[in-house]
C-alpha positions in Angstrom: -14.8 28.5 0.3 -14.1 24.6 0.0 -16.8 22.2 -1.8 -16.2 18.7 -0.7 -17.9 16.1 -2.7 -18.3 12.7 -1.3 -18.2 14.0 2.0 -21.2 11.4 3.4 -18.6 8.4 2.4 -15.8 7.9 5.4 -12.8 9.6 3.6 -14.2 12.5 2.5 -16.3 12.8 5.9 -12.8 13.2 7.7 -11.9 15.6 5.0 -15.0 17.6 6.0 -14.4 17.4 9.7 -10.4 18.2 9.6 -11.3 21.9 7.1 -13.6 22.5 10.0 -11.4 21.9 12.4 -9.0 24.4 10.7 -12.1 26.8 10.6 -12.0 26.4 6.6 -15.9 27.1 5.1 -16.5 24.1 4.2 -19.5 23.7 1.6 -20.9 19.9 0.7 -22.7 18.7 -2.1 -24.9 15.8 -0.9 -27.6 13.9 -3.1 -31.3 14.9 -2.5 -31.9 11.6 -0.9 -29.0 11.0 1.1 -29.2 11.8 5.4 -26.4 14.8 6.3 -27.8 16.1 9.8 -24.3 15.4 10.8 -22.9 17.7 8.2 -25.2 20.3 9.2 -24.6 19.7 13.1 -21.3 20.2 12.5 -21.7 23.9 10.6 -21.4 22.9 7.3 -23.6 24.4 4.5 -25.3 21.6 2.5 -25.9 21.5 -0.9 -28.5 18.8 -2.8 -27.6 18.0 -6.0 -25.8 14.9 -8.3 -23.0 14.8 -10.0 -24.7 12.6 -12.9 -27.1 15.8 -13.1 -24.9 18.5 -14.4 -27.7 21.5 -14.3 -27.7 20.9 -10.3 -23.8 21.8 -9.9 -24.2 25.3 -10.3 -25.6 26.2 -7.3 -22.9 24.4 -5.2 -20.0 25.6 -7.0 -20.9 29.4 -6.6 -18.4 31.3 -4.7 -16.1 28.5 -4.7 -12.0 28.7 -4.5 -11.6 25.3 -4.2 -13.4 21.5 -4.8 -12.0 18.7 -3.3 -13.6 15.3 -4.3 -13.5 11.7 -3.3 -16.6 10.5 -4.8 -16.7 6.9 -6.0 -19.6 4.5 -6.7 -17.4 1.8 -5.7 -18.4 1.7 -1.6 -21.9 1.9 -2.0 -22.2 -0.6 -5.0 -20.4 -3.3 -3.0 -22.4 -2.2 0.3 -26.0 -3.3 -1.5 -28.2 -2.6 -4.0 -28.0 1.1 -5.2 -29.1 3.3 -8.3 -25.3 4.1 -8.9 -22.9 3.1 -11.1 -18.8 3.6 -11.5 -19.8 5.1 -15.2 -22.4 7.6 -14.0 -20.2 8.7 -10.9 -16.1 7.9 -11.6 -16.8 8.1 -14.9 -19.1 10.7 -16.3 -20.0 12.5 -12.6 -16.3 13.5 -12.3 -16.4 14.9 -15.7 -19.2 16.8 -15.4 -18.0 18.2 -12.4 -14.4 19.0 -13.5 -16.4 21.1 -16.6 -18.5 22.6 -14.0 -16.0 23.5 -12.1 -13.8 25.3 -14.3 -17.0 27.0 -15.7 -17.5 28.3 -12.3 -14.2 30.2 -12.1 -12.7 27.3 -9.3 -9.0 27.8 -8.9 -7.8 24.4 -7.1 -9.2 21.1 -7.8 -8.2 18.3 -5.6 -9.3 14.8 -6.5 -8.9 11.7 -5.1 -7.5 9.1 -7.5 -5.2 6.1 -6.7 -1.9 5.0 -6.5 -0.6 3.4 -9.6 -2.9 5.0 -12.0 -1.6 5.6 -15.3 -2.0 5.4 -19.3 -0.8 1.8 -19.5 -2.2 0.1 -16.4 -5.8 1.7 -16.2 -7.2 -0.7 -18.0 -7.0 -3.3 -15.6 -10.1 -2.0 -13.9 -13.1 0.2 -14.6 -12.8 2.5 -11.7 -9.3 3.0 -12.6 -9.8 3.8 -16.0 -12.6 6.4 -14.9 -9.9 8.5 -12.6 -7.1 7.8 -15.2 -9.8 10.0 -17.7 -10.7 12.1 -15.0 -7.1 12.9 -14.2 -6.4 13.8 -18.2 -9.4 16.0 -18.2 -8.8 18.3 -15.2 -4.8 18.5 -16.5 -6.4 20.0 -19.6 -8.1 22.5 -17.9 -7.0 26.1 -16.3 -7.4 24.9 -12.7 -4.6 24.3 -10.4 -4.7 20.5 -10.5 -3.8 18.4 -7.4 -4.1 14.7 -7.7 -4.0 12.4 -4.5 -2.9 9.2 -5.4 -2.9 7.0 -2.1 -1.9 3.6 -1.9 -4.6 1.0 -0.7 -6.5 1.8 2.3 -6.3 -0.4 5.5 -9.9 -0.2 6.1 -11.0 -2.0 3.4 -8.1 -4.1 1.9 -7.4 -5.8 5.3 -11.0 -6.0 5.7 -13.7 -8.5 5.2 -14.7 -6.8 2.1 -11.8 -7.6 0.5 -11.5 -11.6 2.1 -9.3 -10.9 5.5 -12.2 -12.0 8.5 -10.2 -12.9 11.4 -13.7 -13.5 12.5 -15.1 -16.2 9.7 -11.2 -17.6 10.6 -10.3 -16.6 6.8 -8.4 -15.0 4.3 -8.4 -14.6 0.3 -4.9 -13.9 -1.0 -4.8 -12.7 -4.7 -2.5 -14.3 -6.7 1.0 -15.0 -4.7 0.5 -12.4 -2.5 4.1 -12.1 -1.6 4.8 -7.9 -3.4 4.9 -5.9 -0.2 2.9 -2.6 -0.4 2.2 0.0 1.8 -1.5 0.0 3.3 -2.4 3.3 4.2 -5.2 4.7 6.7 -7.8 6.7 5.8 -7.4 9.3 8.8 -3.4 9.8 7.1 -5.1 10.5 3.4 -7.9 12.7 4.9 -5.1 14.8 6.5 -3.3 14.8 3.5 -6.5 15.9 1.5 -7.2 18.5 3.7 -3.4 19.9 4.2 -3.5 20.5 0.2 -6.7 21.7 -0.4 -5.2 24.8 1.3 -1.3 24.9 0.8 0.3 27.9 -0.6 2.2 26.1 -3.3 0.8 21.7 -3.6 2.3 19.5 -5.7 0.3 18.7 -9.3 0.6 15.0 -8.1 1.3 13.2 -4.8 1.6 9.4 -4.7 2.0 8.2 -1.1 1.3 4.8 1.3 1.7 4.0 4.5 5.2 3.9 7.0 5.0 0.1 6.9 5.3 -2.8 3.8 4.0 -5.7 3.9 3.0 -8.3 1.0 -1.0 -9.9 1.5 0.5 -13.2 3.2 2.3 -10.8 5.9 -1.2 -9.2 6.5 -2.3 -12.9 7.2 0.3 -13.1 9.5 -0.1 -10.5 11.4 -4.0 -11.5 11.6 -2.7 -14.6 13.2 0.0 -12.9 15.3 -2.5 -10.7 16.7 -5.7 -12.9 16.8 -4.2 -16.5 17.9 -5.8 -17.6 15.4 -5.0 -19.4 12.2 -7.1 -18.5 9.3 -7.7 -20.6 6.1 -5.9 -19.3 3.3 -7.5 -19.7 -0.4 -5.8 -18.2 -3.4 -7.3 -16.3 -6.5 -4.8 -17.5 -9.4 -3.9 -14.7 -11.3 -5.3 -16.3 -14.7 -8.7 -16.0 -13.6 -8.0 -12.2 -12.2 -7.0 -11.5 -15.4 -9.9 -13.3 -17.3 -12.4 -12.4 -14.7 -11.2 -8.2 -14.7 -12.3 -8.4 -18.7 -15.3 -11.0 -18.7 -17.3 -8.8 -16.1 -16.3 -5.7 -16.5 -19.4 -4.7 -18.3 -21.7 -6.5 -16.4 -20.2 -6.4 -13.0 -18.1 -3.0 -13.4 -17.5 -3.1 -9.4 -16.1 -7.1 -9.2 -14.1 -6.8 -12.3 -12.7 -3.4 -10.8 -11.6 -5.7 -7.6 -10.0 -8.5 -9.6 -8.0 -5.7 -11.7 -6.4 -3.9 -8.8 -5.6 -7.2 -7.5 -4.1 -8.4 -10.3 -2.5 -5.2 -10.0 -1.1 -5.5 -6.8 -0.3 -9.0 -7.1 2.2 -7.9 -10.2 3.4 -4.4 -9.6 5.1 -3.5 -6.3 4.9 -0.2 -4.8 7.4 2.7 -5.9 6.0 5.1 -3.2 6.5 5.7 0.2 5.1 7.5 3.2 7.1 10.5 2.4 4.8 13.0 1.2 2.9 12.6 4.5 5.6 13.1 6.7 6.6 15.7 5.3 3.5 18.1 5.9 3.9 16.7 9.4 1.6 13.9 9.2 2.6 10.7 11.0 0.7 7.6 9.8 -0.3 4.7 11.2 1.6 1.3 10.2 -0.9 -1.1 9.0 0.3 -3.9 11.3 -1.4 -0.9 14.0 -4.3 -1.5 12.6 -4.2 -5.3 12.4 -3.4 -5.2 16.3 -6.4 -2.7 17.0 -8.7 -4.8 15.0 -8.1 -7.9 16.9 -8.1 -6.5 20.0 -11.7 -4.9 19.4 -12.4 -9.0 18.5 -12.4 -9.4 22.4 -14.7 -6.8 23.3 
């Protein structure tokens, strides 16, 4: 049996529905609070319980071969006002479930990290520093580790979220924003989660993007291409990215965690491609795809 954690955010909610699909038993662990009638409707056994909490992982790891988890504070924190944090659930929550986990005789443990992550360029952000740990503490342990490093997703880094609103008729670029990289959807690394979750023989580590690369002023290009509209560019300087990544990282954990991955991407240009998905068979969307599908769904 598969335990998906973070399967009520979007990628690990594909993850859930593509083991299904594949008629995988598919166990979630859900907090008491949160809604998962869709998880249930769709034949999945649910389990209450919090990774800050490590007495309630018990129950949801028994019988398990395999956990696959996604979990982040990071969506939720920059959605509205919530009781997490990126230390209690990247930080602490992954540890306490990687010890669980191994405790509980689990064989495979997938976890979603990031592209990039590594000893000397975690600390640019606190959520990276958090998998960077988590990633050392489940290589430590007896499980088979698998390590999913995607590059960033198109959903939310050609996003409002992140400053591209075709619809506000504006755009934040992050330093120059001239290094290409390769936005990847989250359907592709769903698919990609899911495919090694169950492989006979995964790799320890896959870093991966998407088919397509293109720098942050492209993206606004493509906006424009697409759209017919031309948005109004502002620029972070990278000084204050790299002051404003230290100043609030203990008081804003989830901003300073932007501005470092930013800085990040505005200095270090992507060594990975979209190999490792095509070759499980996977073929992923190009992010100027998604540009064109998000401005056509402007017009309806």
């Amino acid at each position: 049996m598969i335990l998906v954690c973070g399967a009520t955010g979007d990628l690990g909610g594909r993850i859930v529905r593509r083991l299904v699909k594949e008629a995988q038993q598919v166990r979630v662990l859900v907090r008491p609070a949160t809604d998962a009638i869709s998880l249930e409707n769709d034949g999945v056994e649910v389990i209450r319980g919090d990774l800050r909490d490590p007495a309630s992982l018990e129950l949801a790891l028994a019988g398990i071969d395999t956990v696959v988890t996604t979990a982040t504070a990071m969506g939720r924190i920059l959605a509205g006002p919530t009781d997490l944090t990126i230390a209690d659930v990247d930080g602490r929550g992954a540890q306490n479930l990687i010890r669980a986990a191994e405790a509980a005789g689990v064989t495979r443990f997938v976890y979603v990290s990031a592209a990039g992550v590594a000893e000397d360029t975690a600390h640019l952000a606190p959520v990276t520093a958090a998998k960077w740990a988590a990633e050392k503490a489940l290589r430590a342990t007896t499980m088979q580790a698998v390590i999913v490093r995607p590059d960033m997703f198109q959903e939310i880094w050609l996003a409002p979220l992140t400053g591209i609103d075709p619809v506000a008729g504006k755009a934040m670029i992050y330093g120059h924003g001239v290094l290409p990289h390769r936005y990847v959807a989250t359907e592709d690394v769903a698919a990609l989660c899911a495919h090694v979750a169950v492989a006979v023989d995964p790799p320890e580590t896959v870093e991966f993007g998407g088919p397509e690369e293109l720098s942050r002023m492209q993206v606004v290009a493509a906006f424009e291409s697409a759209t017919g509209k031309t948005l109004k560019v502002r620029h972070v300087p990278d000084v204050a990215l790299s002051v404003g990544h230290v100043a609030l990282a203990r008081i804003k954990p989830e901003i300073a965690s932007l501005m470092g991955m930013s800085l990040y991407s505005d200095t270090h240009p992507s060594t990975w491609d979209d190999g490792p998905l095509r070759e499980v068979g996977i073929t992923p969307r190009p992010a100027t795809a998604f540009i064109q599908e998000e401005a056509a769904a402007l017009v309806h």
